[in-house]
C-alpha atoms as an extended CHARMM CRD file, in Angstrom:
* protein
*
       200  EXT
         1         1  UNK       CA             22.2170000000       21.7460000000       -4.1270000000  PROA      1               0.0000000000
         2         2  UNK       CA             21.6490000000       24.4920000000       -6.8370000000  PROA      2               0.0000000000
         3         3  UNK       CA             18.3460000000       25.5410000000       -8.1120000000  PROA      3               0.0000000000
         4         4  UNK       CA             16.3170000000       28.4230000000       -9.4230000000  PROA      4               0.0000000000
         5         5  UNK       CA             14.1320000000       30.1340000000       -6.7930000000  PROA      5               0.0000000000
         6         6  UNK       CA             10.7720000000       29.0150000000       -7.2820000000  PROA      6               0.0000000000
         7         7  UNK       CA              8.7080000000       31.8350000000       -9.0090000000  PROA      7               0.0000000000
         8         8  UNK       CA              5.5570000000       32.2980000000       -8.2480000000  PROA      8               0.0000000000
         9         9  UNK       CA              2.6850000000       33.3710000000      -10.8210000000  PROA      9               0.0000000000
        10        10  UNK       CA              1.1000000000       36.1780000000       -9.0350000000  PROA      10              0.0000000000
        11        11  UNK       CA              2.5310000000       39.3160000000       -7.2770000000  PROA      11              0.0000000000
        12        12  UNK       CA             -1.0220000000       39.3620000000       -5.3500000000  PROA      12              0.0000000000
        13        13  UNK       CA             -1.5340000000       37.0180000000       -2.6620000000  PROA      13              0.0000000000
        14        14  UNK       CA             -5.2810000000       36.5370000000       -0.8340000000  PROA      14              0.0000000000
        15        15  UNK       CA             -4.8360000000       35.0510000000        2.5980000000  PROA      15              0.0000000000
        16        16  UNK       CA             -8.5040000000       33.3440000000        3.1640000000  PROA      16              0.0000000000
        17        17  UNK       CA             -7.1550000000       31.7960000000        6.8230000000  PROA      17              0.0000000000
        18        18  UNK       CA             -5.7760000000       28.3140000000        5.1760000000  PROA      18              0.0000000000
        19        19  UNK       CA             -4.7080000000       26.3240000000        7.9620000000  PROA      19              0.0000000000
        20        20  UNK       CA             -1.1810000000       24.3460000000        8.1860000000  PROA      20              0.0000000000
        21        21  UNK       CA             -3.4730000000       21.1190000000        9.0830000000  PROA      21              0.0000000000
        22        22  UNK       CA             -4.6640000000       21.5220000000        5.1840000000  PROA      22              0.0000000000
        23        23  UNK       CA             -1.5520000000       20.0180000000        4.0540000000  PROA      23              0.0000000000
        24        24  UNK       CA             -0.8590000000       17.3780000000        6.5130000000  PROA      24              0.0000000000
        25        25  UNK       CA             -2.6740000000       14.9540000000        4.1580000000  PROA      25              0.0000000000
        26        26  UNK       CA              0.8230000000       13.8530000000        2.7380000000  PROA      26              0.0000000000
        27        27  UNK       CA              4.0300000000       14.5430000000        4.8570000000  PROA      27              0.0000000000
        28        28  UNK       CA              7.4240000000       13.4880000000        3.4520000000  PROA      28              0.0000000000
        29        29  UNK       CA              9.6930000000       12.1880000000        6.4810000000  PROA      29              0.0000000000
        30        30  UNK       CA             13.0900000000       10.8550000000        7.5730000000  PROA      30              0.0000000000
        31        31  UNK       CA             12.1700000000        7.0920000000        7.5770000000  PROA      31              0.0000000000
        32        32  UNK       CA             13.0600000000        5.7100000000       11.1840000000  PROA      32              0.0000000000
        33        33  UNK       CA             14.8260000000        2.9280000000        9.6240000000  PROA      33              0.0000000000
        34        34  UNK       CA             17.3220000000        3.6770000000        6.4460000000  PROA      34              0.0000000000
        35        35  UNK       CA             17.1510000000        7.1420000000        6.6550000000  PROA      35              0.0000000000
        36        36  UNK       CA             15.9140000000        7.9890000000        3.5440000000  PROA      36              0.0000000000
        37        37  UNK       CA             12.4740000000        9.8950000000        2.5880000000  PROA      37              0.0000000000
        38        38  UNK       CA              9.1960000000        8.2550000000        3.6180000000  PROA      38              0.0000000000
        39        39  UNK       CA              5.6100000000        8.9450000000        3.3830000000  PROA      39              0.0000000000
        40        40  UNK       CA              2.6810000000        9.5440000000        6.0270000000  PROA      40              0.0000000000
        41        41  UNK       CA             -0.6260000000        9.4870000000        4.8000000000  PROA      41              0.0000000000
        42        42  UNK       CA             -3.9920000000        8.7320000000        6.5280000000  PROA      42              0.0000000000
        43        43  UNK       CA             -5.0370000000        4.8350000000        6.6140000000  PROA      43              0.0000000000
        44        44  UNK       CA             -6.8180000000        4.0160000000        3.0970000000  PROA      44              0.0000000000
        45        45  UNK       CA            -10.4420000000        3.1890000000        3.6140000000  PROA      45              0.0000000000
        46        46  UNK       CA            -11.8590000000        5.1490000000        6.4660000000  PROA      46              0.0000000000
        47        47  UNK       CA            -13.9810000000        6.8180000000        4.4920000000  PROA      47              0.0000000000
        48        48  UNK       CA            -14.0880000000       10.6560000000        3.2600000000  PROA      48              0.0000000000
        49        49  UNK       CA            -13.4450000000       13.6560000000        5.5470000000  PROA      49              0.0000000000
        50        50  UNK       CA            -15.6870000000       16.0070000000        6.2120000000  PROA      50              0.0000000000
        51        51  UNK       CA            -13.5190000000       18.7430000000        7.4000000000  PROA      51              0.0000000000
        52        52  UNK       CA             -9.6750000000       19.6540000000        6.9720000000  PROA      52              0.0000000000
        53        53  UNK       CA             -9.3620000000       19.6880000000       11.0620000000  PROA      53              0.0000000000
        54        54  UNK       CA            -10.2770000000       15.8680000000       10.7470000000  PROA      54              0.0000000000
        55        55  UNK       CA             -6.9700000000       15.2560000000        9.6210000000  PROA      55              0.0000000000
        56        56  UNK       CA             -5.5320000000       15.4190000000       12.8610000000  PROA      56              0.0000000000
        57        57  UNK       CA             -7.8220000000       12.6460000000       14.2230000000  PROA      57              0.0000000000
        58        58  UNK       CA             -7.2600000000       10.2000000000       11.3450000000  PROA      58              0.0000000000
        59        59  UNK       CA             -5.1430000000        7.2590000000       11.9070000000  PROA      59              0.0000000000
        60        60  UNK       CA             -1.7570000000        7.2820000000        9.6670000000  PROA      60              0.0000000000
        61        61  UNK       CA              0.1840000000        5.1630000000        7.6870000000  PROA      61              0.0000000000
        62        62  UNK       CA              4.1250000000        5.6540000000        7.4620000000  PROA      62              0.0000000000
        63        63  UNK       CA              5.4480000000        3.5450000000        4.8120000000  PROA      63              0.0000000000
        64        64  UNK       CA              9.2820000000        3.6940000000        2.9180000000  PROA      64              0.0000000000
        65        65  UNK       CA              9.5770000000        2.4530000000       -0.7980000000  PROA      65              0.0000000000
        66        66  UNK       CA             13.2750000000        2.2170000000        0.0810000000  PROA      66              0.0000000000
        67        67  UNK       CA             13.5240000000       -0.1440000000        2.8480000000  PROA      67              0.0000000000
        68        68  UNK       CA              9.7540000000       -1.1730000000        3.2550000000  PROA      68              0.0000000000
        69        69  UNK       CA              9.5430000000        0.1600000000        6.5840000000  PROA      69              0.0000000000
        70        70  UNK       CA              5.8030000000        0.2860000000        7.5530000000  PROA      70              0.0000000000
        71        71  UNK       CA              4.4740000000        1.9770000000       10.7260000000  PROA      71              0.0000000000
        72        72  UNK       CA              0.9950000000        2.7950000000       12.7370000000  PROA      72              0.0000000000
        73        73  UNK       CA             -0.3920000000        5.4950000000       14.2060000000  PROA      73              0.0000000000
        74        74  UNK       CA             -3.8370000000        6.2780000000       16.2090000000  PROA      74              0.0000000000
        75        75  UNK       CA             -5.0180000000        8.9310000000       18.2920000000  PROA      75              0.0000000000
        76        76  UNK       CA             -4.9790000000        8.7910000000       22.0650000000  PROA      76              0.0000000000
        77        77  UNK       CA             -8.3910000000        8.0890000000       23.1120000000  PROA      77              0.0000000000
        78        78  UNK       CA             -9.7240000000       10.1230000000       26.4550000000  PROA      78              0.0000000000
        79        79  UNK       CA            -13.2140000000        8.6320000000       27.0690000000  PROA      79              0.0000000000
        80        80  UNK       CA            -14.8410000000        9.2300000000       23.9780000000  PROA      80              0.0000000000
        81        81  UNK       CA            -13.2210000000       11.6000000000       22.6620000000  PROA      81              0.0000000000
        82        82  UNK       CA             -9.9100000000       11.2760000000       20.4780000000  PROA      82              0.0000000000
        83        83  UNK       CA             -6.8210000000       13.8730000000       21.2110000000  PROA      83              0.0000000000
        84        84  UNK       CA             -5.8700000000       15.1400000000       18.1500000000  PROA      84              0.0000000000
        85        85  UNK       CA             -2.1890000000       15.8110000000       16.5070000000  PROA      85              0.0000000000
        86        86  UNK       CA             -0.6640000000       19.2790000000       16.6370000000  PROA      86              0.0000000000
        87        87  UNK       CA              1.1380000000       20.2300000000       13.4330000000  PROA      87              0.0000000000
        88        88  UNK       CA              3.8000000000       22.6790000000       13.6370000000  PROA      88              0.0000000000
        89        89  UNK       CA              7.7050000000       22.6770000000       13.9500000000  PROA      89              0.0000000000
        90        90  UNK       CA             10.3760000000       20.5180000000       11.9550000000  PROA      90              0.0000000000
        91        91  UNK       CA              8.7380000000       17.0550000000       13.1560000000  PROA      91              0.0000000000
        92        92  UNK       CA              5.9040000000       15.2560000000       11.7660000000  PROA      92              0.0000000000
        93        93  UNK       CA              2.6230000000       15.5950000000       13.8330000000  PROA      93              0.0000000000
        94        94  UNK       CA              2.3240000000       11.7410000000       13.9360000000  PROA      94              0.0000000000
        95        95  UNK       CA              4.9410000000        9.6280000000       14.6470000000  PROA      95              0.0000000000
        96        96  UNK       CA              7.5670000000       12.7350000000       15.4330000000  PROA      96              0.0000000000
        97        97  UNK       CA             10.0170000000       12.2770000000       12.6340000000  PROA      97              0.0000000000
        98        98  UNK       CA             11.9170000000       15.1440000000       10.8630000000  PROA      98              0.0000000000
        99        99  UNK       CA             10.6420000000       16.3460000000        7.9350000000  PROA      99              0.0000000000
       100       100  UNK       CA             12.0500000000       15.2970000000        4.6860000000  PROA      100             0.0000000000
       101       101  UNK       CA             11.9260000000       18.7280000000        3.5670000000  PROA      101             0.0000000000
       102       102  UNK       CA             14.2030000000       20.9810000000        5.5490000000  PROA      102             0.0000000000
       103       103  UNK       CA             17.0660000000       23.2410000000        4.6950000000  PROA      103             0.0000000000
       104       104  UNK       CA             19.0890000000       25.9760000000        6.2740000000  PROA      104             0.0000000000
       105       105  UNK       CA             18.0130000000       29.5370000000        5.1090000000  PROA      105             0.0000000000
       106       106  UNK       CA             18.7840000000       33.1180000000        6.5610000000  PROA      106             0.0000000000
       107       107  UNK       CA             19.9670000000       31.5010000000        9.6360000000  PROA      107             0.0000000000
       108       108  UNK       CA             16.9520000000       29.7120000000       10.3730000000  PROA      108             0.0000000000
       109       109  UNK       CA             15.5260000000       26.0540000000        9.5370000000  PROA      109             0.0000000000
       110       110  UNK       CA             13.4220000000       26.3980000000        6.5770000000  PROA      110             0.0000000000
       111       111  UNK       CA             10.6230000000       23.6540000000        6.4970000000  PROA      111             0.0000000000
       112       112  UNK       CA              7.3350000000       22.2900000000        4.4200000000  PROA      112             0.0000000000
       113       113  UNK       CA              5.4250000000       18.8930000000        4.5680000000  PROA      113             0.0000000000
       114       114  UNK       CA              4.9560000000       18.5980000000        0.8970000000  PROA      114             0.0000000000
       115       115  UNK       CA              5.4580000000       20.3180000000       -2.6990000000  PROA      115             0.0000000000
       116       116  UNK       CA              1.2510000000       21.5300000000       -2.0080000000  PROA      116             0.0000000000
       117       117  UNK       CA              2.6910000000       23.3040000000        1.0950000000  PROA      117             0.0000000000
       118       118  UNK       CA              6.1490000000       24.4300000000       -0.9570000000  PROA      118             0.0000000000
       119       119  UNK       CA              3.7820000000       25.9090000000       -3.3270000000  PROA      119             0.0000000000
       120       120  UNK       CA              1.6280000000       27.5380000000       -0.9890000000  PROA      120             0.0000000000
       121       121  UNK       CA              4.1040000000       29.4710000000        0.5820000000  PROA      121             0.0000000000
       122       122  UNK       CA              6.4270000000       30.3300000000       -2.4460000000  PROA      122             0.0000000000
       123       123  UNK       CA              3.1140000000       32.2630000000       -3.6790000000  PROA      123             0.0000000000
       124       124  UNK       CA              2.8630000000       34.1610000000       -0.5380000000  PROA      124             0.0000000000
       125       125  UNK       CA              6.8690000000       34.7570000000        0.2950000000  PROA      125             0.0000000000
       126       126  UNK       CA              6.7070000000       36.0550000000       -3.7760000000  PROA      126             0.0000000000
       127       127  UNK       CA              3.4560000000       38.3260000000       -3.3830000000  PROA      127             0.0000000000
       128       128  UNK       CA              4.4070000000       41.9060000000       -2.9650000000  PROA      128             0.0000000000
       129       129  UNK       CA              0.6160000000       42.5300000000       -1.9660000000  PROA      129             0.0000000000
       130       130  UNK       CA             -0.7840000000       40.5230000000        0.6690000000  PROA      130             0.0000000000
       131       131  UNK       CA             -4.4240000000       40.5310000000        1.6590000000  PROA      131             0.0000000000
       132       132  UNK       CA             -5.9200000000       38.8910000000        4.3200000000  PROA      132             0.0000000000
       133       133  UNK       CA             -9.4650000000       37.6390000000        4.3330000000  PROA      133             0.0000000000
       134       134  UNK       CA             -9.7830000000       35.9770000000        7.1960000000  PROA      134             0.0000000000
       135       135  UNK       CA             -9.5270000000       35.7460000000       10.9660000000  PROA      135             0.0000000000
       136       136  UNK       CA             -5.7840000000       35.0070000000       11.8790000000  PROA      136             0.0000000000
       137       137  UNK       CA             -6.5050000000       32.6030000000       14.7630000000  PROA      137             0.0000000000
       138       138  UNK       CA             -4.8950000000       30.0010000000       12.9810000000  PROA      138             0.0000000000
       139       139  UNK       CA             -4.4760000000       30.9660000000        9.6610000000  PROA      139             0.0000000000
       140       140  UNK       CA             -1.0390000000       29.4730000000        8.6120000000  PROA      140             0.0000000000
       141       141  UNK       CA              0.4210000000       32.7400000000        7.0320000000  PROA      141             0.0000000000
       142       142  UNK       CA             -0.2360000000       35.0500000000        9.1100000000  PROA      142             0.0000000000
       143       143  UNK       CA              1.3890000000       32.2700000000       12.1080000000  PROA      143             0.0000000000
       144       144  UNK       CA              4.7950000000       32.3060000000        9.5880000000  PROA      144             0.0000000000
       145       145  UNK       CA              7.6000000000       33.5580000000       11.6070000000  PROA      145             0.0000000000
       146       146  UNK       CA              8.3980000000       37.2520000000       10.5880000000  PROA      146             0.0000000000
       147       147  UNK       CA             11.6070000000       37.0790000000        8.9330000000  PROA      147             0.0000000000
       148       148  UNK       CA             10.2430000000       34.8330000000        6.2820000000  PROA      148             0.0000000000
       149       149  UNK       CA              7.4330000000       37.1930000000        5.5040000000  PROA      149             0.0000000000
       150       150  UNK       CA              9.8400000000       40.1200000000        5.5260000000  PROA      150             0.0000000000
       151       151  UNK       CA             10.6430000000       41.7030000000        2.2640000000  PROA      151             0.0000000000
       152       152  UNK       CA             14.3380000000       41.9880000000        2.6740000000  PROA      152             0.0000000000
       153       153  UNK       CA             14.6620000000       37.4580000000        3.5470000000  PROA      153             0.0000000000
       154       154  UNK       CA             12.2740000000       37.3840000000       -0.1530000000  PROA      154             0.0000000000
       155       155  UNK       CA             14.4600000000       35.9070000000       -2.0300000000  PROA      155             0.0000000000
       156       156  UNK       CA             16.4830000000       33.8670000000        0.1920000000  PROA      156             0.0000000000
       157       157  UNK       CA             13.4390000000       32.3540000000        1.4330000000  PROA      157             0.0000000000
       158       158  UNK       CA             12.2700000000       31.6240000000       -2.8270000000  PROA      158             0.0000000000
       159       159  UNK       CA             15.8330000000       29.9690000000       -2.9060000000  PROA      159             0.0000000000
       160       160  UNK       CA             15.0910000000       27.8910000000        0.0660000000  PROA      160             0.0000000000
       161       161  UNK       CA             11.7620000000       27.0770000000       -1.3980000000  PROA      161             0.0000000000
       162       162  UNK       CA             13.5780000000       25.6950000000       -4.5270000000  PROA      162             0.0000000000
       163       163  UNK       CA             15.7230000000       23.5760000000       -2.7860000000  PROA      163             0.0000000000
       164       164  UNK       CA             12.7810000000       22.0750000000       -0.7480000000  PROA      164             0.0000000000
       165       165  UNK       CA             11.1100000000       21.5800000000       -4.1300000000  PROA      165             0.0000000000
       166       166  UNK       CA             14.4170000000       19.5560000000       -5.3370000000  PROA      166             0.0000000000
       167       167  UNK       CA             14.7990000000       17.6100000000       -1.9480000000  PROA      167             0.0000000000
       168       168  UNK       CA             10.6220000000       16.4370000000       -2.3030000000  PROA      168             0.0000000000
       169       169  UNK       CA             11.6680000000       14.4170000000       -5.5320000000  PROA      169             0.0000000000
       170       170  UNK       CA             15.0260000000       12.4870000000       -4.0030000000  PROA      170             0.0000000000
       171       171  UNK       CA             14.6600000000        9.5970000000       -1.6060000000  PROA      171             0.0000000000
       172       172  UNK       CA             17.9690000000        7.9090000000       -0.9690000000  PROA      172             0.0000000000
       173       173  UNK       CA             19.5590000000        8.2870000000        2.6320000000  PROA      173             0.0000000000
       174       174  UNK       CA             22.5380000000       10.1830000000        0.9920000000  PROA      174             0.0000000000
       175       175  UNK       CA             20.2480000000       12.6630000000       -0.2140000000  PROA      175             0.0000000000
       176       176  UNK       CA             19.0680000000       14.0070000000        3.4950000000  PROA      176             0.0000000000
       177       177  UNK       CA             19.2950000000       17.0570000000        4.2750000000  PROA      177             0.0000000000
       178       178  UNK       CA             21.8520000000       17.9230000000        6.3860000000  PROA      178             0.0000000000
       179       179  UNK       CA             19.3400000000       20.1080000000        8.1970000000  PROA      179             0.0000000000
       180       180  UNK       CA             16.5760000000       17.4740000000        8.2740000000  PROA      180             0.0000000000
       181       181  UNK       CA             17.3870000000       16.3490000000       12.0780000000  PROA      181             0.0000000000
       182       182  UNK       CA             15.4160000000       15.8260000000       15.5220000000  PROA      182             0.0000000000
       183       183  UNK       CA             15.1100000000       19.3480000000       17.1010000000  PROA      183             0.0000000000
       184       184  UNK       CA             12.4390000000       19.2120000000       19.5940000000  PROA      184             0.0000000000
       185       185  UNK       CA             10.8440000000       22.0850000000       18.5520000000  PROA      185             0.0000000000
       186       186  UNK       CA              7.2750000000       20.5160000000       18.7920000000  PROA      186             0.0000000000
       187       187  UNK       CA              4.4040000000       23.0350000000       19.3660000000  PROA      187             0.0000000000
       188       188  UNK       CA              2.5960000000       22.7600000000       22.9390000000  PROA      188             0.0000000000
       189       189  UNK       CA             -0.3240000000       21.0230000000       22.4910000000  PROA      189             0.0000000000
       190       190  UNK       CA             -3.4320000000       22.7490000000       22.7590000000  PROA      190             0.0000000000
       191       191  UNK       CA             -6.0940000000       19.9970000000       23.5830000000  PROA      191             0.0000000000
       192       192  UNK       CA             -8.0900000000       19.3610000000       20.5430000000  PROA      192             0.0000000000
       193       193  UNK       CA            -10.6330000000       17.1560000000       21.2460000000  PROA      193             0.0000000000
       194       194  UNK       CA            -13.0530000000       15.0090000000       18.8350000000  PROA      194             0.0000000000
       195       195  UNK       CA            -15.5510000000       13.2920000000       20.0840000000  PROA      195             0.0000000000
       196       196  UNK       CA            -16.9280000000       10.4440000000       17.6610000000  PROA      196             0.0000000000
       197       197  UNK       CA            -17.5630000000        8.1280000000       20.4510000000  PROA      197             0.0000000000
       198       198  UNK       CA            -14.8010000000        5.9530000000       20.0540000000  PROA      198             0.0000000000
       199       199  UNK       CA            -11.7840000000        5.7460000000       17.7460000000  PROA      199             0.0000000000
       200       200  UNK       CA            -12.0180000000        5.0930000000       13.9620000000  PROA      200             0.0000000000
């Protein structure tokens, strides 16, 4: 798959602690049944959110224009509280498919939920000044694995990036990746709890 790295505008990049749960509004996904690209998305109609971290509590959608595949998912409910998803890794948070977006770079398994999240960190992998603003407790860049935020993996990681970009607008099965597979590489789960009183 040949493409241009993707070039980012600025050489400057402000870290102000943006979490990876920010862009699990849309994740692109292997769909379970034909294999090409699907989409989860929170269920339509809940209402607004009042705080990026309530995306992990929000009950999903996973739907395929391909086949029509349609799928559910809630939270677990412990008493009143709801257990919320842990993003992270080459599966979706939800219903632990592979990501759509996946390809091999420097050795490694390159990986994004969406072209927001493509974008996001092509403008920091670009930046040859990084600042950071924020606490790193969970701030999503400063969490990146070190050889993509190492100068000499720059731009294999932009070429990566591209291809991501490229993959996000195919859907057929033969398109997949051939690194977009089940790895079990799922973060440990760290207990989030939100307690609403009962589930949406």
């Amino acid at each position: 798959m040949n493409s241009e790295p993707v070039q980012p505008d600025l050489v400057r990049h402000r870290d102000d602690g943006t979490w990876l749960v920010r862009f699990t509004g849309r994740i692109l996904v292997v769909c379970p049944k034909c294999g090409g690209r699907a989409l989860v998305v929170p269920l339509p109609g809940i209402g607004s959110q009042k705080y990026f971290s309530d995306l992990l509590f929000r009950p999903r959608r996973l739907t395929c224009s391909g086949c029509g595949a349609v799928a559910g998912w809630s939270a677990e409910q412990r008493d009143t509280a709801l257990v919320g998803a842990v993003p992270g890794g080459t599966e979706d948070p939800f219903f632990r498919r592979p990501l759509w977006l996946q390809t091999r770079c420097a050795g490694r398994i390159l990986w994004a939920y969406d072209v927001e999240h493509v974008d996001a960190l092509a403008a920091f992998v670009g930046a040859r000044l990084r600042e950071r603003r924020a606490s790193p407790t969970r701030a999503m860049f400063a969490r990146l694995p070190a050889w993509m935020k190492s100068a000499g993996h720059r731009d294999e990681v932009l070429a990566g990036l591209a291809t991501l970009r490229v993959l996000a607008g195919r859907s057929a099965p033969a398109d997949r990746s051939d690194a977009a597979h089940e790895r079990g590489d799922r973060p440990r789960h760290h207990g989030s709890l939100f307690f609403r009183g009962g589930p949406y």
